[in-house]
DRENMAR-52245 format. One record per residue (C-alpha): residue in three letters; x, y, z. Coordinates in steps of 0.25 Angstrom, whole numbers, plus 2048, in hexadecimal, padded with zeros to 3 digits. Last residue first. Example, Ala and Ser with C-alpha at 12.3 -4.5 7.8 and 13.67 -1.06 7.14 Angstrom:
<atoms>
SER8377FC81D/ALA8317EE81F/
</atoms>
This chain:
<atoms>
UNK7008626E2/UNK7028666F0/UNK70A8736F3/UNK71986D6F9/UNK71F86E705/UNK72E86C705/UNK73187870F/UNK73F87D711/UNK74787971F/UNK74E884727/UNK759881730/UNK75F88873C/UNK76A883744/UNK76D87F754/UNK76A870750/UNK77786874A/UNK77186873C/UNK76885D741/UNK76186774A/UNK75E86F73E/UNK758864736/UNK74F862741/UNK74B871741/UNK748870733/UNK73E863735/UNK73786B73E/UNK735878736/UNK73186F72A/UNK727867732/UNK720873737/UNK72287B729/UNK71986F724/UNK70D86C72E/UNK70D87C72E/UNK70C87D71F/UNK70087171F/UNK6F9878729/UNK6F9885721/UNK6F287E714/UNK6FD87E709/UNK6F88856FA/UNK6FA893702/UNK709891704/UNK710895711/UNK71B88A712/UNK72088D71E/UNK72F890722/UNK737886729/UNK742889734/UNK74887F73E/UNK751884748/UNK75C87F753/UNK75F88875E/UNK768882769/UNK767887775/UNK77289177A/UNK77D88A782/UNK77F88F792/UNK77B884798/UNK76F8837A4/UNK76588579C/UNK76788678D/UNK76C895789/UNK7658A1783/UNK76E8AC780/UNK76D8A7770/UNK75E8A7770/UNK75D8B3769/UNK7688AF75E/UNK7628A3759/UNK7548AB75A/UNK75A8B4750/UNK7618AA747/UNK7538A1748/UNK74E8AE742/UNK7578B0737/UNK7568A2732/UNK7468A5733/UNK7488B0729/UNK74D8A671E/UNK74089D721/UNK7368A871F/UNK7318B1729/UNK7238B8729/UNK71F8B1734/UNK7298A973C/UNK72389E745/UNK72D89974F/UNK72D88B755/UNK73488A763/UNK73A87B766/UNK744878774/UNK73687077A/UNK72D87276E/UNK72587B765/UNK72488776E/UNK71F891762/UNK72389F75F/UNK71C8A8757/UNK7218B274C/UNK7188BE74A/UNK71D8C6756/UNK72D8C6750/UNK7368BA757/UNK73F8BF762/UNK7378BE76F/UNK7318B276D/UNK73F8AB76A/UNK7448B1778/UNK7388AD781/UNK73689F77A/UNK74789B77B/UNK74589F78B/UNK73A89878B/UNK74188C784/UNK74C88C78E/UNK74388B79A/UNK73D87F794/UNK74A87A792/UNK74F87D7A0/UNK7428757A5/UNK74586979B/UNK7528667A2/UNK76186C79E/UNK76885F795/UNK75C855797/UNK752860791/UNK75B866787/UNK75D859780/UNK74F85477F/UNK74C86177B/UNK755862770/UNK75B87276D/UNK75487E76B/UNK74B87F75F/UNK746888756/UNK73B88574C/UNK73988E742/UNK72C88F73B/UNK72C89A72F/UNK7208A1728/UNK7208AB71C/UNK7188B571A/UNK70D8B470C/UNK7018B9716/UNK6F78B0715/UNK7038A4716/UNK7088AB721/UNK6FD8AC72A/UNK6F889D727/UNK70689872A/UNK7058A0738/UNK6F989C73B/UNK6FD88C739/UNK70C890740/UNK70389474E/UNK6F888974D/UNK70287F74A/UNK70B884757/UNK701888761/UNK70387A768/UNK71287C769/UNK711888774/UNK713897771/UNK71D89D775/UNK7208A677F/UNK72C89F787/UNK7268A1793/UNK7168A0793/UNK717898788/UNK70C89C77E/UNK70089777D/UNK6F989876F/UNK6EC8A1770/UNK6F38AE771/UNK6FD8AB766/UNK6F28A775D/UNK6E98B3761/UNK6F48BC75D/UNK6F78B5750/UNK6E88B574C/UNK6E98C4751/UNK6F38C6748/UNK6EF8BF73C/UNK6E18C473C/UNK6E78D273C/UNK6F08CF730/UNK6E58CA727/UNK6DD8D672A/UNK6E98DE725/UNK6EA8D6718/UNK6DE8DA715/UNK6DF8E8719/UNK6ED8E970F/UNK6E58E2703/UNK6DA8EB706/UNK6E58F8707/UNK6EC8F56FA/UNK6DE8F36F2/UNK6DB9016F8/UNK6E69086F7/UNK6E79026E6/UNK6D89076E4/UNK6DD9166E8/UNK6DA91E6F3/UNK6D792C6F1/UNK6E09356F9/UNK6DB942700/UNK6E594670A/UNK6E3940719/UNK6E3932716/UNK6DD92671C/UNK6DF91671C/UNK6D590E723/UNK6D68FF725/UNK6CA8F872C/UNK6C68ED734/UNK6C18E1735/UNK6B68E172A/UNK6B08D2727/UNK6B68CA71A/UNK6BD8C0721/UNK6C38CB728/UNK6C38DC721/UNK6CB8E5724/UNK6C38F171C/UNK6C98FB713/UNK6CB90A717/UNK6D191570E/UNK6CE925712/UNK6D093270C/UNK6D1940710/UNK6D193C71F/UNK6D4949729/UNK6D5942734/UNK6CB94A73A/UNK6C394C72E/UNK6C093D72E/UNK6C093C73E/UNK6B494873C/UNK6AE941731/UNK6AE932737/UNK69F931735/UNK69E937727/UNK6AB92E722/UNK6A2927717/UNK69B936712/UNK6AC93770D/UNK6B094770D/UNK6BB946716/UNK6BF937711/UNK6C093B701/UNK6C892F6FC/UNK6BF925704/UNK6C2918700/UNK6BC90D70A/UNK6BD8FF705/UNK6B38F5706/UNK6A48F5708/UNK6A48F3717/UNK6B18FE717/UNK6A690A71B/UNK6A3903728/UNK6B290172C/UNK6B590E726/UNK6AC915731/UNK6B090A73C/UNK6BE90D73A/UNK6BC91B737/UNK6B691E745/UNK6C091574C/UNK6CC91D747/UNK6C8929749/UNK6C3926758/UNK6D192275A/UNK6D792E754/UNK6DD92F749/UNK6EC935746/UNK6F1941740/UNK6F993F733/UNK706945732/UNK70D939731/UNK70492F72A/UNK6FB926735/UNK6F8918736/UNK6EA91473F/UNK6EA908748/UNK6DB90174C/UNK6D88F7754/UNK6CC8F075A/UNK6C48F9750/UNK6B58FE755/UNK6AA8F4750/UNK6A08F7744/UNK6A98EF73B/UNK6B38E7742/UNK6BE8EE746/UNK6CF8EE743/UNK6D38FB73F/UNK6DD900735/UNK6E190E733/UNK6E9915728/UNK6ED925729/UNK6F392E71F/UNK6F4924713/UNK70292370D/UNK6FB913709/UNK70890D70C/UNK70A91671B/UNK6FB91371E/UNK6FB90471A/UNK708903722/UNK70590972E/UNK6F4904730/UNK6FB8F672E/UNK7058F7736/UNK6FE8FB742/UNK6F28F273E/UNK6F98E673C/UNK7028E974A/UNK6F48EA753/UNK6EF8DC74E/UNK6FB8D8755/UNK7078CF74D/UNK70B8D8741/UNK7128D2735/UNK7068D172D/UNK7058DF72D/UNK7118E0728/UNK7108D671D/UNK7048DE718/UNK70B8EC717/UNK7158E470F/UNK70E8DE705/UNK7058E8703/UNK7108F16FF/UNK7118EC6F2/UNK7028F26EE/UNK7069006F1/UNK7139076F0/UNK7198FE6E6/UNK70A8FC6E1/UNK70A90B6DE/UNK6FA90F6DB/UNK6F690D6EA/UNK70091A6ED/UNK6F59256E7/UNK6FB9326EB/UNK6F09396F4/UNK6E79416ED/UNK6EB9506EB/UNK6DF9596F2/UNK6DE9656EB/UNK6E796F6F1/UNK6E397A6FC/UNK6E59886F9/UNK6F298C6F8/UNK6F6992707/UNK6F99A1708/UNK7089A370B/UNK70D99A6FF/UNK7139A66F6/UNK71A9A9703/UNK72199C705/UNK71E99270E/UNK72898F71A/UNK73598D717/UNK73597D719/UNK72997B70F/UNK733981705/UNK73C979708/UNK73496B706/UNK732962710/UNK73595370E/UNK731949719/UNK73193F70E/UNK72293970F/UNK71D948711/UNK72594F705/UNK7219416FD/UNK711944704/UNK7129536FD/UNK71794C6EF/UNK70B9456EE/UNK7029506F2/UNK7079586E7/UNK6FF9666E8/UNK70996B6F6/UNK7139626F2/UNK7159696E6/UNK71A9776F0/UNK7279766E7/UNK72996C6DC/UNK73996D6D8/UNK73E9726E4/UNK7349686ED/UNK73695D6E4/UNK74595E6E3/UNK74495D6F3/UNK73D9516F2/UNK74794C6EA/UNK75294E6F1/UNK7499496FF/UNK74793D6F6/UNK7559386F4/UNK75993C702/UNK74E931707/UNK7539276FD/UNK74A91B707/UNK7459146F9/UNK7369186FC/UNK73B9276FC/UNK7439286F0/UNK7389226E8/UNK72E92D6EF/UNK7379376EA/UNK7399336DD/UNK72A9326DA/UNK7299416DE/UNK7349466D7/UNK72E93D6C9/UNK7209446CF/UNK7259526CD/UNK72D94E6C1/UNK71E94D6BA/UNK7179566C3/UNK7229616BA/UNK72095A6AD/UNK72C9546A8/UNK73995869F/UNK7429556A9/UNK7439576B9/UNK75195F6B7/UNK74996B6B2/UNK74496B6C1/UNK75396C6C5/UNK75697A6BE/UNK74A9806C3/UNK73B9816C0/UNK73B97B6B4/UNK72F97F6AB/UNK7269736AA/UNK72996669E/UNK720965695/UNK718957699/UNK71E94D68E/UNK71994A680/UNK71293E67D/UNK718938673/UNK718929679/UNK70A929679/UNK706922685/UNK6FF915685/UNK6F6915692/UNK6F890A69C/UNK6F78FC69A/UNK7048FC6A3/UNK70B8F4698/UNK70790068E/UNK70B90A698/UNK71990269B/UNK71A90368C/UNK717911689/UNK720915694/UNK72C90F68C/UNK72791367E/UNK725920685/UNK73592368A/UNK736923698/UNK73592F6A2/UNK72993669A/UNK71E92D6A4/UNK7289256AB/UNK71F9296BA/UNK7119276B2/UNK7179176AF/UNK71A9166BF/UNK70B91D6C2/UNK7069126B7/UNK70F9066BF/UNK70A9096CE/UNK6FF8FF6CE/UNK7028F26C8/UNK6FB8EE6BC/UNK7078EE6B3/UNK70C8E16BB/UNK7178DA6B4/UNK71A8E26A9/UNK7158EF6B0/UNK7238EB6B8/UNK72E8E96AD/UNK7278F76A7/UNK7298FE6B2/UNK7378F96B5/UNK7398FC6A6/UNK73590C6A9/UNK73D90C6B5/UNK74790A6AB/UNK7449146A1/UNK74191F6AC/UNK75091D6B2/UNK74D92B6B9/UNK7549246C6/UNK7489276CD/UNK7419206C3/UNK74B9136C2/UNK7489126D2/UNK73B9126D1/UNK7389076C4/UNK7418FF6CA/UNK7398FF6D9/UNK72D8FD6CF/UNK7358F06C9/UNK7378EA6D7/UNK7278EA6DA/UNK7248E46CE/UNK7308D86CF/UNK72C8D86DE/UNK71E8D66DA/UNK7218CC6CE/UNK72B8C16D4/UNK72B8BA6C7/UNK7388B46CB/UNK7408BB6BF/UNK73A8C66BF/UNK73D8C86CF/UNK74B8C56CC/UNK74C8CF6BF/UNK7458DA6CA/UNK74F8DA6D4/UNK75C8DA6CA/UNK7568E66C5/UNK7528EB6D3/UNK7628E96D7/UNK7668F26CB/UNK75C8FF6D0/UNK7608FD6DE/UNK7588FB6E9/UNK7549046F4/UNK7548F96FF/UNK74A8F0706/UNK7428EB6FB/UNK74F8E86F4/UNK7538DE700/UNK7448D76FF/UNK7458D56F1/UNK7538CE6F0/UNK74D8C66FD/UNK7418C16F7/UNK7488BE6E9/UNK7528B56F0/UNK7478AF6F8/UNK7428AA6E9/UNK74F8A76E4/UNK75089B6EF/UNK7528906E8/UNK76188E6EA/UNK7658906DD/UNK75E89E6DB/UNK7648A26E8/UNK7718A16E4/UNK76C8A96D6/UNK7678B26DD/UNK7718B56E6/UNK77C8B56DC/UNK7728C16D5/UNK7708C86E1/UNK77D8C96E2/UNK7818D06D2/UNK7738DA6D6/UNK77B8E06E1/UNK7878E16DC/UNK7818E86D0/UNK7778EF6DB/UNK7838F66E3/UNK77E9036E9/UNK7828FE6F6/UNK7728FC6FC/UNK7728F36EF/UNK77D8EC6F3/UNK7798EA701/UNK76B8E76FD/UNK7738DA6F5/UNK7798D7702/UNK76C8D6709/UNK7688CB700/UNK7758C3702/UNK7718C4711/UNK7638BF70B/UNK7698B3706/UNK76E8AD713/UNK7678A0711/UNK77189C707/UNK77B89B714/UNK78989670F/UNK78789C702/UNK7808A8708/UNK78E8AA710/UNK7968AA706/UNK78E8B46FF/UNK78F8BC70B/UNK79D8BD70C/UNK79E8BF6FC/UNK7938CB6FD/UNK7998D070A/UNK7A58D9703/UNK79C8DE6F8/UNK7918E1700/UNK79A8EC707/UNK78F8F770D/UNK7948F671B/UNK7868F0720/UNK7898E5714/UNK7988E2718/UNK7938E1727/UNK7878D7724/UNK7938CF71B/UNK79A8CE729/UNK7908CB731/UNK78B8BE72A/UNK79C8BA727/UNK79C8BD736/UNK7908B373A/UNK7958A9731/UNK7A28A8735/UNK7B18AB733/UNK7BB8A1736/UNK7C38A2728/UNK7C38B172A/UNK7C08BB720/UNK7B48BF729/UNK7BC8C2737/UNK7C68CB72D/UNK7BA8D4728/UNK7B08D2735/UNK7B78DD73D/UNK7B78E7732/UNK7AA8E572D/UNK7A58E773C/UNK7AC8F473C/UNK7A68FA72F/UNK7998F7732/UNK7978FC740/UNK7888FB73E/UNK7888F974D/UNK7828EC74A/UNK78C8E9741/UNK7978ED74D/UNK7928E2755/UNK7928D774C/UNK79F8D8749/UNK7A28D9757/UNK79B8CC758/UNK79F8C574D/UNK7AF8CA74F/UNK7AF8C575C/UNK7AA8B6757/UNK7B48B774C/UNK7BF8B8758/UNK7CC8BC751/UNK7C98CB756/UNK7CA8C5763/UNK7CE8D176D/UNK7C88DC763/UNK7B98D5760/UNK7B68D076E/UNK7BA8DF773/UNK7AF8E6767/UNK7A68DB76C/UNK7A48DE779/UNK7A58EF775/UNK7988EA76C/UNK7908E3775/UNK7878ED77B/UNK77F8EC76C/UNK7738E5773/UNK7738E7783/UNK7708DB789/UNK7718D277E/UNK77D8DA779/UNK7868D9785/UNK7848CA785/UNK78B8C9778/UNK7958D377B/UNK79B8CB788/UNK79A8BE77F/UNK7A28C6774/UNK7AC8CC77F/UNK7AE8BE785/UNK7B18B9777/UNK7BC8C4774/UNK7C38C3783/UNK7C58B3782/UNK7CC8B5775/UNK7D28C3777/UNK7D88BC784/UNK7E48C8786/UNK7E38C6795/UNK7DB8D4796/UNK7D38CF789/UNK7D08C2792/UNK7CB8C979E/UNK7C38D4795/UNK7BA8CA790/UNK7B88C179C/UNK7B48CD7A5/UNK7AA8D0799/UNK7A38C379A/UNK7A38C37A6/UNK79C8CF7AB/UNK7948CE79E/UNK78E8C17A2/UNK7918B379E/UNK7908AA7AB/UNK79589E7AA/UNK79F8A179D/UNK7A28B07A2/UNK7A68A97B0/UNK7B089F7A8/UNK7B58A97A1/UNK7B88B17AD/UNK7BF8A77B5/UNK7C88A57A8/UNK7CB8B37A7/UNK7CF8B37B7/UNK7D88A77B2/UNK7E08B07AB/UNK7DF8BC7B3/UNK7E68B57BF/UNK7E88C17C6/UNK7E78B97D5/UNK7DB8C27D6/UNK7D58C27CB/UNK7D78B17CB/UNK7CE8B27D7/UNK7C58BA7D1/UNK7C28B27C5/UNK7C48A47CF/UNK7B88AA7D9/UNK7AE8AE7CC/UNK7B18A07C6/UNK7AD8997D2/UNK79F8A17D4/UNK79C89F7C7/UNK79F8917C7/UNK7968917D3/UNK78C8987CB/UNK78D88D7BE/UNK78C8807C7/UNK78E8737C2/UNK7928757B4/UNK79D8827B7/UNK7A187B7C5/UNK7AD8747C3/UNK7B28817B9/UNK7AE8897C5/UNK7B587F7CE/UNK7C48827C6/UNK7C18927C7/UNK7C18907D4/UNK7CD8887D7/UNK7D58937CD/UNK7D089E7D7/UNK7D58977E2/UNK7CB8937ED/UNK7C989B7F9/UNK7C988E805/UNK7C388680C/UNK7B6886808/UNK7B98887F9/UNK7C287B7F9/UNK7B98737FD/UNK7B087A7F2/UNK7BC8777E7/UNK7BB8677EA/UNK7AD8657E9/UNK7AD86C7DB/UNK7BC8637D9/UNK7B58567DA/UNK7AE8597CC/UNK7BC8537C7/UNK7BF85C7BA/UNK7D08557BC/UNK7D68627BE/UNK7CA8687C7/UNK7CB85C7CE/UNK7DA85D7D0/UNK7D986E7D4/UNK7CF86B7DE/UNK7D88617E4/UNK7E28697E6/UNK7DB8737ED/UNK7D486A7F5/UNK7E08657FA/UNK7E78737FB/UNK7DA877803/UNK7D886B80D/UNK7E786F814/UNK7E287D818/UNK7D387881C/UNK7D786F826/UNK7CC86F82C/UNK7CB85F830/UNK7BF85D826/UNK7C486581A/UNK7D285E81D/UNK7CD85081B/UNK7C485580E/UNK7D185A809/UNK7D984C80D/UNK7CD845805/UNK7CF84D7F8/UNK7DD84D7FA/UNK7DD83D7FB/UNK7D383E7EE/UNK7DD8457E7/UNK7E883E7E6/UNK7F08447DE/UNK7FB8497EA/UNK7FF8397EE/UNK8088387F9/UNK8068467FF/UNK7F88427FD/UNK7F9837805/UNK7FF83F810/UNK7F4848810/UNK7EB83C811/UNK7F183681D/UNK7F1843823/UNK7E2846823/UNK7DF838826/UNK7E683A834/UNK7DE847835/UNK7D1841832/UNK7D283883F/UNK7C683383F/UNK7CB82283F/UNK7C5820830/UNK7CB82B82C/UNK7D9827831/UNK7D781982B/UNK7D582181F/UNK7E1829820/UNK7E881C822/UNK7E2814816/UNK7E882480D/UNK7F5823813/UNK7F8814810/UNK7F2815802/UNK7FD822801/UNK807819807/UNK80580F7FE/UNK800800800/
</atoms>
């Protein structure tokens, strides 16, 4: 036998006897022999703790500690608060048990890490002081940390360490106080400039000060790297754009639509950015590689859409619209083809290109020569073009031939040096070319442009507004006020003219660019309102800025009842009714409107109005328009439009305005149903959405209210992760807890006319009206980002977010059941091939569904 087996059997018979202190010194002296033996210092350590002998016990311990810590041994928790109660602990011992205790118990690692960070302060250990700090700022991320963190490492020269503390500190500055991260990211950026990941966020930062220039700069060398992503390539070619450079971005971002064909539109907004530059060539030569990518692919049709809706929002170029008009030729896309050739023919007339705008004309009367507008537009090139030409355009118009000898208006004396500039053209001839070229100047935002040539007017044309009521509204519309009006009237004007004859107003119905095209769009914004309440204020707003008209009303009654709401629009300048106003001519016009429109161009003198003549004279109503809101055939309300000057309302006003009141009606019915559906289909209380079983009856109303309205619809399914999974790994209260939390932040990011549905444990469906599937992309982009503070309970990982997408098929030869039945499946079905990418993605998944035969 040993001596050290020998020692150890003695102290045991020692123990066995009570005499502690015997033991004691036996196992000292076997650990003499034998200093890794930790189990004889584990029991000569508890000997010592029991006799007192706390000065000998703590080196044991001590060493000890240090041995378990080494090897991971859980022992070492025990271990380290034996040693706590005897002693102060080393700072390096308590940063050891935090590590111990980081998975059992988060505050008490706390705790440990806070006494070993000023602990190794104290001894001037800075190194490890950063390590205590990181560990605190990974437990407990808060501003405090994370910026004690930061400016540690960048005072020991840790531009690494220093650079991603500074981005997380800046993260969670802005969602407490959004752009308060920019110095955060500014210090990120400068001590790792290497770090692409401090180059997107300070990138980022600076676009969205619209510091163009700079965030160019910093992204130059970051994007030519080998490493760069995505995300910077994205920002990147947003910067080139912003700074007016689409040359440099377009071979970034066509690489980038390559690898993403989705991403069409940015390529869109590339082509605007050449336009907006002044470069159509360039513009039209990449529009062309799109089209014929896009061509290939199948999707020439969404190509178009986009094309259309990125002119629509800029003053276009003569070229682009060329290139515009061939596309829609080609693909017998006649409204837009129409409407794009009467912007031509504006733009080639303000540019005196008479002959051009002649053939732009001529390209749309030989589509549709019915369409309102084209005989004023002919009037307008009346001695401008030569008369075979005009002759031509007349004969396809089925308009009057005219002689082409006849002679021009002699020509009135010039006034000045500027006014024989104006051509060999009557006087009310050129007037109304200055007039048209303002209004053109206006409707395309060239403010500065029309001023100029308002001012022109008022030199050439002195005191015309005063006989031209046309040009009196221009001077109003543009906030224009002649000089002479600015030095007070002149002495020949001292006594006031007697009164004018009344001018009727200018007839705007006859222009369907002004007119009938806007229906459209005034109907699709008041489809978009979600309360009864916001139909009728957009309605009364749009239909009275379109129609110019001096006040517009809409109440909602039946006939012979008082109106359960009513909103009135107002001009600038105009007074406003009363509320006794307005229900007297409600229920007036109400009674007067059961044989159809009321058209009354003379209102102060109408017999009808008798009963409301002192609101009529009040309010000063020259004329009045009201058509009846009529449900399943019965009067639901009315929709009133009113004008202070006398104005005789064309048969155009009033086709425009029944099509627009019908369309109202329908509006109305489809808020309140929606209302009365989210009333009537509990919601959860906590998370705010509502519960599975309102999930047909929600999507089939849905699908009927977008196939009557031509919108589309898209169900997207978002889900966060298996239930099965998360239940075992965290408990099926925390994940109820987690999904309430996922319902509250969802709800309140979606728009009011998209609806969340509970679908099932870690499942929320969203229902996007008027969003089509290449919108929806965006959207789970947004709720990806929104849920991003989010964590799983008890970890600090954000859930996944894995999403299906299908848009309906809203088609009038399928019966609405059968859509749902389909979009359902297709939705689910892409979610499952999402979770098989690796989950955590988005996919969309086309429809297949074909009409019957």
């Amino acid at each position: 036998m040993s001596d050290i087996s020998r020692r150890l059997e003695k102290a045991e018979k020692y123990l066995q006897r009570g005499k502690p202190e015997a033991a004691l010194e036996e196992f000292l002296s076997a650990l003499e022999e034998d200093p890794k033996n930790d189990q004889v210092r584990q029991t000569a350590a508890d000997l010592c703790l029991a006799q007192g002998r706390n000065s000998e016990a703590v080196p044991l311990l001590s060493y000890l500690f240090e041995e378990q810590v080494r090897t991971s041994d859980p022992g070492g928790i025990s271990t380290y608060k034996k040693l706590a109660k005897i002693a102060h602990p080393a700072a390096m011992q308590s940063f050891h048990y935090g590590q111990l205790m980081v998975k059992k118990d988060k505050k008490e690692a706390l705790e440990a890490f806070t006494l070993a960070l000023k602990g190794f302060e104290k001894q001037g250990q800075e190194k490890h002081a950063l390590a205590a700090a990181e560990q605190l700022a990974r437990l407990a991320p808060t501003l405090a940390n994370l910026r004690m963190v930061a400016e540690k490492a960048a005072y020991l020269g840790d531009g690494v360490t220093a650079a991603e503390n500074f981005i997380q500190l800046g993260i969670l500055t802005e969602q407490s106080v959004p752009g308060a991260g920019a110095e955060s990211f500014e210090k990120a950026y400068n001590y790792n400039p290497a770090s692409l990941k401090a180059v997107l966020y300070y990138a980022r930062n600076l676009f969205s000060r619209n510091a163009v220039a700079e965030c160019v700069a910093v992204l130059d060398r970051a994007v030519s790297s080998l490493e760069s992503t995505p995300e910077l390539r994205e920002l990147y070619v947003r910067a080139l754009m912003a700074a007016r450079r689409p040359r440099d971005a377009e071979p970034i971002a066509w690489e980038m639509f390559t690898h993403d064909p989705k991403s069409a539109d940015s390529i869109v907004s590339l082509i605007g950015v050449y336009i907006d530059a002044g470069d159509a060539r360039a513009a039209v030569a990449l529009a062309r590689k799109l089209e014929q990518h896009e061509t290939r692919a199948g999707r020439l049709r969404e190509f178009i859409t986009l094309i259309h809706e990125m002119t629509e929002k800029r003053q276009p170029a003569i070229d682009f619209l060329e290139y515009e008009v061939n596309l829609l030729n080609s693909n017998n896309l006649e409204t837009e083809y129409c409407r794009t050739l009467g912007k031509m023919f504006q733009l080639y007339f303000m540019a005196g290109k008479y002959s051009k705008a002649g053939d732009a004309l001529d390209r749309n009367a030989d589509v549709d020569p019915y369409e309102p507008g084209h005989q004023t537009r002919l009037e307008m090139l009346r001695g401008k073009i030569d008369a075979g030409q005009f002759n031509t355009i007349a004969t396809r118009l089925k308009s009057v031939a005219v002689a082409a000898t006849t002679a021009p208006t002699p020509p009135t004396a010039p006034e000045s040096a500027e006014r024989e500039t104006a051509g060999e053209e009557s006087e009310p001839a050129v007037l109304e070319d200055f007039i048209l070229q303002a209004e053109i100047y206006l409707q395309y935002g060239m403010r500065s442009k029309a001023m100029e040539r308002l001012a022109r007017i008022s030199k050439l044309f002195p005191h015309q507004e005063d006989a031209n009521l046309k040009l009196h509204s221009l001077y109003h519309d543009a906030g224009f006020t002649p000089k002479y009006q600015e030095a007070g009237p002149p002495a020949a004007r001292a006594e006031p003219p007697a009164p004018a004859p009344a001018v009727p107003a200018p007839v705007h119905a006859e222009n369907a660019v002004d007119n009938f095209a806007r229906v459209t769009e005034i109907t699709r914004n008041i489809y978009r309102q979600a309360s009864v309440k916001n139909v009728l204020f957009s309605a009364v707003n749009e239909i009275g800025k379109h129609f110019n008209a001096s006040r517009c009303v809409a109440g909602l009654c039946p006939l012979g009842k008082p109106p359960s709401a009513a909103l009135e629009y107002c001009a600038p300048g105009v007074k406003q009714s009363d509320v006794m106003a307005i229900v007297k001519l409600i229920g007036l016009t109400q009674q007067l409107a059961v044989n159809g429109v009321v058209n009354l161009p003379n209102a102060l003198n109408a017999a009808e109005l008798l009963p409301a003549t002192e609101y009529v004279q009040a309010l000063t109503i020259a004329s009045l328009l009201a058509v009846p809101l009529l449900d399943a055939g019965e009067q639901a309300g009315i929709l009133i439009l009113e004008q202070v000057t006398p104005r005789q309302w064309q048969q155009a006003d009033v086709v425009v305005l029944k099509t627009i009141a019908d369309q109202m009606v329908l509006a109305v019915s489809n808020a309140r149903l929606r209302t009365l559906m989210k009333t009537l289909a509990v919601t959860e209380e906590k998370s705010g959405l509502l519960k599975r079983s309102s999930y047909l009856d929600v999507l089939l109303s849905e699908v009927r209210r977008s196939v009557q309205q031509q919108t589309p619809l898209t169900v997207m399914l978002i889900n966060f992760g298996r239930a099965s999974l998360l239940n075992r790994e965290v408990g099926e209260a925390a994940v109820e807890n987690m999904m309430q939390q996922m319902g509250l932040t969802l709800c309140s990011h979606v728009r009011q006319n998209d609806v969340a549905v509970r679908y099932d444990v870690t499942t929320i469906a969203l229902l996007l009206s008027d969003t089509n599937e290449k919108n929806a992309f965006l959207v789970a982009d947004k709720m990806r980002k929104v849920i991003t503070p989010a964590k799983i309970p008890g970890t600090d990982k954000t859930p996944p977010m894995t999403v299906g997408i299908a848009e309906a098929v809203l088609q009038h030869q399928f019966d609405s059941a059968d859509i749902v039945t389909e979009v359902i499946n297709r939705v689910e079905n892409a979610l499952e091939m999402a979770r098989a990418e690796g989950g955590n993605k988005a996919h969309s998944l086309a429809a297949t569904m074909q009409p019957a035969g």
